[in-house]
C-alpha positions as CSV (number, residue, x, y, z in Angstrom):
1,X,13.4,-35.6,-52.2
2,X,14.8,-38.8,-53.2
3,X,15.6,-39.4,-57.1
4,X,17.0,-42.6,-56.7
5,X,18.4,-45.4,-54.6
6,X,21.8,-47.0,-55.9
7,X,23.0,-50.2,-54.4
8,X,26.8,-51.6,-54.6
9,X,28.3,-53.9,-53.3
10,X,30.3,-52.1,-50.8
11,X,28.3,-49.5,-49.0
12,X,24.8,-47.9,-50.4
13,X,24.4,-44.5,-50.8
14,X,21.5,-42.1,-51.9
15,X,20.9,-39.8,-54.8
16,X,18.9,-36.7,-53.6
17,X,17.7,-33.3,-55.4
18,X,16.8,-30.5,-53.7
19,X,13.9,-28.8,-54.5
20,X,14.3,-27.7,-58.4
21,X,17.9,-26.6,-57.8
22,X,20.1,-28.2,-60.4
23,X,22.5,-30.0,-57.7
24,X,22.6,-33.5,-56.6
25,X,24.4,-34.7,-53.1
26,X,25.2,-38.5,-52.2
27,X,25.7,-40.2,-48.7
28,X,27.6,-43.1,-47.9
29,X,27.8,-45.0,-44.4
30,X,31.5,-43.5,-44.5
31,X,31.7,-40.0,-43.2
32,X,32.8,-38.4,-46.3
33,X,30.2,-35.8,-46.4
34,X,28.8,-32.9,-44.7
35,X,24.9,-32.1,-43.6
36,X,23.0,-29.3,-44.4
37,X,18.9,-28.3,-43.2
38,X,16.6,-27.0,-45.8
39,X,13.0,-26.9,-45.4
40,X,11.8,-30.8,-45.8
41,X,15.1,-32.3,-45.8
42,X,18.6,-33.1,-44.6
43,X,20.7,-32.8,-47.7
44,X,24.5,-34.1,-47.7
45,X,27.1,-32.7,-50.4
46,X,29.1,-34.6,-51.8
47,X,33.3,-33.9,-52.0
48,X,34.3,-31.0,-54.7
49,X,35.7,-33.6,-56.7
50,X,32.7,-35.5,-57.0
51,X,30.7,-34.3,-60.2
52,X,27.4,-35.1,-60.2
53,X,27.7,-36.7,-64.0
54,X,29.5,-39.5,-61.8
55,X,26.6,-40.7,-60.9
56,X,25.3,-41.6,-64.0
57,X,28.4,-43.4,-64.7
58,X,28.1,-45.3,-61.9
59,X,24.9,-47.0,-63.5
60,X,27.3,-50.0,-64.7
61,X,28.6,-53.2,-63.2
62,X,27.1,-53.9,-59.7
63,X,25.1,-50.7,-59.5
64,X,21.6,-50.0,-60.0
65,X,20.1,-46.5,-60.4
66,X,16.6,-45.2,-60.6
67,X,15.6,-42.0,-61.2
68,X,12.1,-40.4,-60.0
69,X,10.9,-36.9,-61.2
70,X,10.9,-34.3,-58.5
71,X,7.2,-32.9,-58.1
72,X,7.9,-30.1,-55.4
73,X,8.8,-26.5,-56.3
74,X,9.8,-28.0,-59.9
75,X,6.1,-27.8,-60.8
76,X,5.5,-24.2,-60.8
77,X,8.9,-24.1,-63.1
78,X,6.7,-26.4,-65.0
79,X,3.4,-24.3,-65.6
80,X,5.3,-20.6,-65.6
81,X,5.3,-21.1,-69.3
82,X,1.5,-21.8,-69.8
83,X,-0.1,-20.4,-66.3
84,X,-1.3,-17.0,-68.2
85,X,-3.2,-19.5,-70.8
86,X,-5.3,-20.4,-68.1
87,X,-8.3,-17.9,-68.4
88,X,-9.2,-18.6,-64.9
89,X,-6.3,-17.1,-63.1
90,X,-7.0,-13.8,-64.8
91,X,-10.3,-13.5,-63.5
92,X,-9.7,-14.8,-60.1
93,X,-6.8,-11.5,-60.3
94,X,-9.3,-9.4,-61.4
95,X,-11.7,-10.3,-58.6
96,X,-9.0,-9.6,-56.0
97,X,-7.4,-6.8,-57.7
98,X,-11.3,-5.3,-57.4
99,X,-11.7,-6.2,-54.1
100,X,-8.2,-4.8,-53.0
101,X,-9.4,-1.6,-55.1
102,X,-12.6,-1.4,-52.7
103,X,-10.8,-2.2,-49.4
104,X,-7.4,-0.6,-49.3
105,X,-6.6,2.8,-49.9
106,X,-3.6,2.1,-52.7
107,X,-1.8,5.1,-54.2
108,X,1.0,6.5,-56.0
109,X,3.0,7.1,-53.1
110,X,2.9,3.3,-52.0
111,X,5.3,0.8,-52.5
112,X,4.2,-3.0,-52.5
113,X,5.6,-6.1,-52.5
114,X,3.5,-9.4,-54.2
115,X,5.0,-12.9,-52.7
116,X,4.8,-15.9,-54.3
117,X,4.3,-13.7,-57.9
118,X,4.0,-16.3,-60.2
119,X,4.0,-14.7,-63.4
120,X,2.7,-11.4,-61.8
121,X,-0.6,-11.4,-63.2
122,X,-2.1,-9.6,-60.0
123,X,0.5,-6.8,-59.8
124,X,0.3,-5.5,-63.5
125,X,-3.2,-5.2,-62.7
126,X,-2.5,-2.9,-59.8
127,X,0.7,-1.4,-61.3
128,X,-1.1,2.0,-62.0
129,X,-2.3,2.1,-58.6
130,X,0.7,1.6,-56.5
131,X,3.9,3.7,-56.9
132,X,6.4,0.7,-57.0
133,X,5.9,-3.6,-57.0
134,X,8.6,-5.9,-55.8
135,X,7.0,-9.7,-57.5
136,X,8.9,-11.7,-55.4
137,X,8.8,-15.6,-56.5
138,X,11.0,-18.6,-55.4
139,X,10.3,-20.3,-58.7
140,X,13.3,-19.3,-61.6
141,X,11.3,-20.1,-64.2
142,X,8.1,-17.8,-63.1
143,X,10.7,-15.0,-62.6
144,X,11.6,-15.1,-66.0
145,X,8.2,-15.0,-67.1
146,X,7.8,-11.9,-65.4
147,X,10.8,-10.5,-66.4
148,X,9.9,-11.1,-69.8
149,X,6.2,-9.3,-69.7
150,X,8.0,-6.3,-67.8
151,X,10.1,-5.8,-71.0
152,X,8.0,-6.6,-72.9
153,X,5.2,-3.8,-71.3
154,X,8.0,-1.3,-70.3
155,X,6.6,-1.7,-66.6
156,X,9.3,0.1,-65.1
157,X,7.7,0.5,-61.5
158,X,7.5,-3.6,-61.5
159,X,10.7,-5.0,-60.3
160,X,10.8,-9.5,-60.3
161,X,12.5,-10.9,-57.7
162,X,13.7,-14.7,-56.9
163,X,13.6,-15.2,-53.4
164,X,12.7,-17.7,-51.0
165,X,11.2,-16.1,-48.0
166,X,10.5,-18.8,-46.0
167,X,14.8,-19.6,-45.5
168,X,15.5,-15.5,-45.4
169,X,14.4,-12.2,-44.3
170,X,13.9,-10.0,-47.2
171,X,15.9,-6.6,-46.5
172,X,12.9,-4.0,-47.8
173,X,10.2,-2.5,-46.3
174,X,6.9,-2.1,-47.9
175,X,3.4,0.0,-47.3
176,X,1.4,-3.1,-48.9
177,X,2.3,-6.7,-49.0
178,X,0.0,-8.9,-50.9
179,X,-0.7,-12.4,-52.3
180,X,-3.3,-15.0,-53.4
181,X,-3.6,-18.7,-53.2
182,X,0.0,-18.6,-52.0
183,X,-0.7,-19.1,-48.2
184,X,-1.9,-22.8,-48.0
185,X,1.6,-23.5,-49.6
186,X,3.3,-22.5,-46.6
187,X,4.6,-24.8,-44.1
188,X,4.8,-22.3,-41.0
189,X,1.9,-19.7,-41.5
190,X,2.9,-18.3,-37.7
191,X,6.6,-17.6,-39.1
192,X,5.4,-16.1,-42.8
193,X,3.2,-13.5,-40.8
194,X,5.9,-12.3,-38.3
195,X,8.5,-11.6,-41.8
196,X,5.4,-10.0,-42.8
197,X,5.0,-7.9,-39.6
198,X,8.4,-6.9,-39.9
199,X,8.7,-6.1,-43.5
200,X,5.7,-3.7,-43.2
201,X,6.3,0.2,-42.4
202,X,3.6,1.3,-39.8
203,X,0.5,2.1,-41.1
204,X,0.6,-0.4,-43.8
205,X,-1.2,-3.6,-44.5
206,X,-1.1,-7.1,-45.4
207,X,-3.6,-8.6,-47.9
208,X,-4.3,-12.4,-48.5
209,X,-6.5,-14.3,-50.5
210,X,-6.4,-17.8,-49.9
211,X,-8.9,-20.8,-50.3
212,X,-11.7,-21.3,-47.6
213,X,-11.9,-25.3,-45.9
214,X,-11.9,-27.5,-48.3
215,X,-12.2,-31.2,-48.5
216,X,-8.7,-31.8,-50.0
217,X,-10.2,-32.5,-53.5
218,X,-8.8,-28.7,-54.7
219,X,-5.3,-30.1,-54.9
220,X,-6.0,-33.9,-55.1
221,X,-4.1,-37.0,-53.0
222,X,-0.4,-36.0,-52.6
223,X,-0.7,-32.4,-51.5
224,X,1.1,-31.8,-48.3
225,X,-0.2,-28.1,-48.0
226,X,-3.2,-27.1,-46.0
227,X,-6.8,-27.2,-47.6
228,X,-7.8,-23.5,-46.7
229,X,-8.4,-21.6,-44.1
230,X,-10.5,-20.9,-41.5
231,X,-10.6,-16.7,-41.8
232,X,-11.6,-16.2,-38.3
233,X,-8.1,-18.6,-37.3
234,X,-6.2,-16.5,-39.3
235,X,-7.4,-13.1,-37.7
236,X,-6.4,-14.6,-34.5
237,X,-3.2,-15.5,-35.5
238,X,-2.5,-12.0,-37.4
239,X,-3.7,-10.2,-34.2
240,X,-1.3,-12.1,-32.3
241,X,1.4,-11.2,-34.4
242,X,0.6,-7.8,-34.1
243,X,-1.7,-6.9,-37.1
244,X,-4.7,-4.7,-36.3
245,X,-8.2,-4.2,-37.4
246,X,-8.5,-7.2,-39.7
247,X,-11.3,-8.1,-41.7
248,X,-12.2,-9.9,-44.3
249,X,-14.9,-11.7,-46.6
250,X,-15.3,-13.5,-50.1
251,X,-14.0,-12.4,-53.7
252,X,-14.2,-14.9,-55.6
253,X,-15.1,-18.5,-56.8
254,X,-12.8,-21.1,-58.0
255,X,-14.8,-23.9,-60.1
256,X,-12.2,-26.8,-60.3
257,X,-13.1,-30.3,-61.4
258,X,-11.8,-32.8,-59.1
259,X,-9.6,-35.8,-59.7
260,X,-13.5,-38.2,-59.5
261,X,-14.4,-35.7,-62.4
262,X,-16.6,-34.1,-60.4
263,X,-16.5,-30.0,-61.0
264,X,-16.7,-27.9,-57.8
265,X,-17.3,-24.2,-56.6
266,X,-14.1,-23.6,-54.0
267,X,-14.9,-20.1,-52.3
268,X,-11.6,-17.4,-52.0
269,X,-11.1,-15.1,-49.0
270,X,-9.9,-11.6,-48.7
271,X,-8.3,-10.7,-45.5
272,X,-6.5,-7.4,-44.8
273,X,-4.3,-6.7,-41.8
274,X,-2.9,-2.8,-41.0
275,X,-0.1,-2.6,-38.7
């Protein structure tokens, strides 16, 4: 994402910040600099003895910088601190948790994996049913929340992770991965489900619970995520990646008010894949 735009008389060059990682890269039209690909952009470094403090120095004389906030993953760094003070999120975690409890046959002997965590809410509510949880989260700052509430709790079968699993294959196997309202933050749903697939032993299964269609109005103008899912789509697409016997129905309710003011009822899914 762009931060800002400097202009001088010799040639421009960009400011850019990647995701909520603490690093900035510049470009020139010289070529000084090398590319890189991560997920929504083409990022280019600039020289070791570059520091990215030069930039601010360069705000002098005949250059101009602005700088715009980054909105993307730096938001959930932004809420970890407050997401639990949200009453809502526990009882949408209960209603899944309960639903889970009703569907899947969890025990001690199981080892799980939640993606995109948060701050874990959903696993220490299943902590006594599962044998071990891997709350994997590409957000720092949600990881330290976690970490924080496992020592705090002493929940030594809990184990926070940082990890981006949409750039990497995590090197685990599980008998249970799970998540909620992660899914319609995920660029490549076809790719997510195949590191799924192969990050499952046999036998085990895959549990989502994700947002039904919507209008858009759940996020508000500016998302670039989907707005839900059609369940019956995503059984096709699970059977295809070689899930089996995959069901689902409703759990819960999410009453939102929108961005007209307006409060809304935004049904949550349940769907569970074996392999």
């Amino acid at each position: 994402m762009i931060l800002g735009r400097c202009r001088e008389k010799a040639p421009p060059f960009l400011v850019i910040k990647a995701r909520h990682n603490l690093f900035w890269s510049l470009k020139n039209r010289h070529c000084l600099f090398s590319t890189i690909k991560l997920p929504s952009w083409s990022v280019l470094h600039y020289p070791s003895n570059i520091h990215p403090t030069m930039a601010g120095r360069m705000n002098k004389g005949s250059l101009s910088l602005l700088l715009i906030k980054n909105d993307g993953m730096s938001k959930f760094d932004d809420m970890a601190r407050t997401w639990d003070e949200n009453p809502m999120h526990m009882e949408r975690s209960l209603a899944i948790a309960a639903k889970m409890n009703e569907i899947l046959p969890l025990g001690k002997q199981m080892k799980g994996l939640e993606y995109g965590a948060g701050t874990g809410i959903l696993s220490f509510l299943l902590s006594e049913k599962l044998g071990s949880i891997v709350m994997m989260d590409n957000s720092e700052e949600m990881v330290n929340v976690m970490k924080e509430k496992v020592a705090a709790r002493k929940a030594t079968n809990l184990i926070p992770v940082c990890f981006n699993l949409e750039n990497d294959l995590f090197q685990q196997t599980f008998d249970l991965i799970f998540n909620q309202m992660v899914l319609h933050h995920i660029t490549d749903v076809e790719s997510i489900f195949t590191k799924f697939f192969t990050m499952i032993l046999p036998g085990g299964s895959l549990a989502i619970a994700d947002l039904y269609p919507e209008d858009g109005s759940f996020h508000g103008d500016g998302f670039d995520g989907h707005p839900g899912f059609d369940p019956e789509e995503l059984k096709i697409k699970l059977l295809k990646t070689g899930f089996k016997s995959v069901a689902f129905e409703e759990c819960y309710q999410v009453k939102r008010q929108t961005a007209k003011g307006v409060t809304k009822s935004y049904p949550v899914f349940l769907i569970v894949a074996t392999k």
